[in-house]
C-alpha positions as CSV (number, residue, x, y, z in Angstrom):
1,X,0.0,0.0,0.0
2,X,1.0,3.9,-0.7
3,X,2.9,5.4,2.4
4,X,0.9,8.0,4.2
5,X,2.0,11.2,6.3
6,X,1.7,10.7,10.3
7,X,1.8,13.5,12.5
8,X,4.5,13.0,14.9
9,X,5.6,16.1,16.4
10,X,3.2,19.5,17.2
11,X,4.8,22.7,15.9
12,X,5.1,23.7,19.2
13,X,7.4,20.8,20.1
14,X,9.5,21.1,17.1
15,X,10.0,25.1,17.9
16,X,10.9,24.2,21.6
17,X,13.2,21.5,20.5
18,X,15.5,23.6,18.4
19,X,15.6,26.5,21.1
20,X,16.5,23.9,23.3
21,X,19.5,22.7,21.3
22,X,20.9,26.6,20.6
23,X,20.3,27.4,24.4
24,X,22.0,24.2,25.8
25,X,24.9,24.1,23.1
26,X,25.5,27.8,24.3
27,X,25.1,27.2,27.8
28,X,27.3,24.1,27.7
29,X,30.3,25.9,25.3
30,X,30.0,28.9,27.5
31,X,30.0,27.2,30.6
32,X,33.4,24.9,29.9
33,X,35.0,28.1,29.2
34,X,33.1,29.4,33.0
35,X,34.9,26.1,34.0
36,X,38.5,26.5,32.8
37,X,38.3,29.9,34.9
38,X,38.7,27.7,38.2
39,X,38.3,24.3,37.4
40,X,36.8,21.4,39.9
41,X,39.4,18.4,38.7
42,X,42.5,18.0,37.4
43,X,41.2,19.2,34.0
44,X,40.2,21.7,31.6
45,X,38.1,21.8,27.8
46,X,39.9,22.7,25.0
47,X,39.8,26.5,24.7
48,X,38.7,26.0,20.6
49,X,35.5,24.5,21.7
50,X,34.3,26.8,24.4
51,X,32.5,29.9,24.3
52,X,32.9,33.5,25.3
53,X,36.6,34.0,25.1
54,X,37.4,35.0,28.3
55,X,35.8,34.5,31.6
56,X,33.4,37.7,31.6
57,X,32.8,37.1,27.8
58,X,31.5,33.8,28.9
59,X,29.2,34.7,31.8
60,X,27.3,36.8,29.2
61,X,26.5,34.4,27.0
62,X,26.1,32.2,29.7
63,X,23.2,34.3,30.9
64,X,21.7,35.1,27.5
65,X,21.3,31.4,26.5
66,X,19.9,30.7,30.5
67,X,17.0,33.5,29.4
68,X,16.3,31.6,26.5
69,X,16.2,27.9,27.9
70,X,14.1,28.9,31.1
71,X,11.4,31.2,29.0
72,X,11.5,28.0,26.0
73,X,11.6,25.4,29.1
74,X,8.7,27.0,30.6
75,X,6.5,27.0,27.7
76,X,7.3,23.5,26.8
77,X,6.7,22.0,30.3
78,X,3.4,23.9,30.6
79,X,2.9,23.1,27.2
80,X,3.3,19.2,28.0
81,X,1.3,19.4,30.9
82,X,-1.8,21.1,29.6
83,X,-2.0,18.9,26.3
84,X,-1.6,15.6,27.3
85,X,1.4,15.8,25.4
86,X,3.9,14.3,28.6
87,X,1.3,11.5,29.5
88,X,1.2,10.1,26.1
89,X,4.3,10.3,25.2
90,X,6.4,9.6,27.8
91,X,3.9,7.6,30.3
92,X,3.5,4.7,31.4
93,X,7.3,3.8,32.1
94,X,8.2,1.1,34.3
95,X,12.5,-0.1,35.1
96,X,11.6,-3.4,34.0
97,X,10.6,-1.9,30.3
98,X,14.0,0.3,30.1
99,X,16.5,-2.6,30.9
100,X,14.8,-4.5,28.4
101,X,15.1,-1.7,25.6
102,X,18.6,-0.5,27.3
103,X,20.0,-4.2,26.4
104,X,18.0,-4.9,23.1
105,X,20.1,-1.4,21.9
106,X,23.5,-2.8,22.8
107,X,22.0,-5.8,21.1
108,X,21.3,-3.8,17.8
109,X,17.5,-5.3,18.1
110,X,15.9,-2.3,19.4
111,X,12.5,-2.0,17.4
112,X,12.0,1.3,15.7
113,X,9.0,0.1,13.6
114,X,6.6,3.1,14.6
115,X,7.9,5.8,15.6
116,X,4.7,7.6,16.9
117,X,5.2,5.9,20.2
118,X,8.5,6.0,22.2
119,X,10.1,3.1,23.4
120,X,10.8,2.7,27.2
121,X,14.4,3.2,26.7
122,X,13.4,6.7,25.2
123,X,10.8,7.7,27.1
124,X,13.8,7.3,30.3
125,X,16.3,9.7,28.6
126,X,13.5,12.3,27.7
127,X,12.6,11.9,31.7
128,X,16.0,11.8,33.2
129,X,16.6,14.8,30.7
130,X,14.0,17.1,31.7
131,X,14.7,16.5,35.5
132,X,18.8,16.8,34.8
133,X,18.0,20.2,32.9
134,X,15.8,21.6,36.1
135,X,18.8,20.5,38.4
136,X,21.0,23.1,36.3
137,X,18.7,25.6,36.5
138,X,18.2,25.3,40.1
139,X,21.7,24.7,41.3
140,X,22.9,27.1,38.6
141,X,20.8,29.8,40.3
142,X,23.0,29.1,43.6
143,X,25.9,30.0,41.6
144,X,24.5,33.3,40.2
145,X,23.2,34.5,42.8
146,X,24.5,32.7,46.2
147,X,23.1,35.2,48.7
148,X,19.5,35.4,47.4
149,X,19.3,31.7,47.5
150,X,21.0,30.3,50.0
151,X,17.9,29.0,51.5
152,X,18.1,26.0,49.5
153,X,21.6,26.3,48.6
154,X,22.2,24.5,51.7
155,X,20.7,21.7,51.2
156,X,22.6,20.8,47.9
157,X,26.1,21.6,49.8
158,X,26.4,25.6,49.3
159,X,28.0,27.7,46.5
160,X,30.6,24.5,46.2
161,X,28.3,21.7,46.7
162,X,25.9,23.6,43.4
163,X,29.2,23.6,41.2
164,X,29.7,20.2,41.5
165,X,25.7,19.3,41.2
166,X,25.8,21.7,38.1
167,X,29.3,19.8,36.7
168,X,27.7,16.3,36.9
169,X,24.0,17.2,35.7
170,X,25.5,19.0,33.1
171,X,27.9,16.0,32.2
172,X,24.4,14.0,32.5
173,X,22.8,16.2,29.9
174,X,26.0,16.0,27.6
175,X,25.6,12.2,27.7
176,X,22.2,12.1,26.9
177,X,22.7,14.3,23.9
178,X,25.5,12.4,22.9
179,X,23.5,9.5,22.7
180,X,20.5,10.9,21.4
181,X,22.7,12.3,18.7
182,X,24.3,8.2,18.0
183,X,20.3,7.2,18.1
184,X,19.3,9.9,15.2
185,X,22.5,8.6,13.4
186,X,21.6,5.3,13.3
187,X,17.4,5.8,12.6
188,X,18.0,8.9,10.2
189,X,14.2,8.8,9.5
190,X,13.5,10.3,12.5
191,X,16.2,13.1,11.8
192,X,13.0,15.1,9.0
193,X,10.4,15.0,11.2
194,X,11.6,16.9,13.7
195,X,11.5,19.8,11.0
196,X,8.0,19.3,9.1
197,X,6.6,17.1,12.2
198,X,5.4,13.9,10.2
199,X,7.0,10.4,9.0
200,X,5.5,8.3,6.2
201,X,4.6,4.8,7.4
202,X,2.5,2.4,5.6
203,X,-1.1,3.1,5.6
């Protein structure tokens, strides 16, 4: 039978995605170069792939791309809430589900057959992601402003204890990308719809 055209992705969704990825490739570039300006282990990034150029250069763009995610986050959340949008796409999840799909990946026998509905493996990252990206907002305004917040600095260890909270969620959020990114690479299919929001699959 002829293909047809499923909707997959809501404009809405798409536009939020590709904020997403500019604010959190800027926030990330930005804040390695934040990073090399008193680093928390025996390392530092590569100067060519950070942004900012120095450290106040970085802070601004730091800042800039923290507007954009929070206002982009905020609509999306709210977005996902109101619509339905979270509980159909990413509920119900259950740990048995994700070690199945986690080892049928490293197996090379994950389904991708329809790609309306996420697998549990999927729906996982997108979770884990969306809480890992309110931990850097939240510990990340500990480090902006550590006065003003300390009321619940404290509990995540003070100005120090949000740096390294903010270091690991953001080395959380790499991963996922990275992986995301491997995922897309290896079911290129899915890479279209995320700009016109619809896959052909047989009718």
């Amino acid at each position: 039978m002829a293909p047809e055209m499923t909707k997959v992705h809501p404009l809405i969704v798409r536009i939020a995605h590709w904020l997403n990825v500019l604010a959190v490739l800027m926030m990330i570039s930005s804040g390695w170069r934040i990073y090399n300006a008193d680093p928390l282990f025996a390392f530092s990034f590569p100067d060519e792939i950070t942004l900012g150029g120095w450290l106040a250069g970085a802070l601004q763009w730091h800042f800039a791309a923290m507007w954009l995610f929070v206002v982009n986050g905020v609509v999306y959340v709210a977005y996902g809430i109101v619509s339905g949008h979270f509980r159909r796409k990413l509920l119900p999840i259950s740990p048995l589900a994700v070690l199945r799909d986690i080892a049928a990946a490293f197996r090379g026998k994950l389904a991708h057959d329809d790609l309306t509905v996420y697998n549990a493996a999927q729906r996982a990252a997108y979770l884990a992601l969306i809480f890992l990206l309110i931990v850097l907002v939240l510990s990340g305004l500990v480090l902006w402003k550590p006065v003003q917040f300390y009321w619940y600095g404290r509990f995540i260890g003070d100005y120090e204890g949000a740096r390294l909270l903010h270091f690991f969620a953001m080395a959380g959020v790499g991963f996922i990308v990275f992986v995301h990114v491997v995922m897309v690479a290896l079911v290129p299919r899915t890479f279209p719809s995320m700009f016109t929001g619809r896959i052909r699959r047989a009718a």
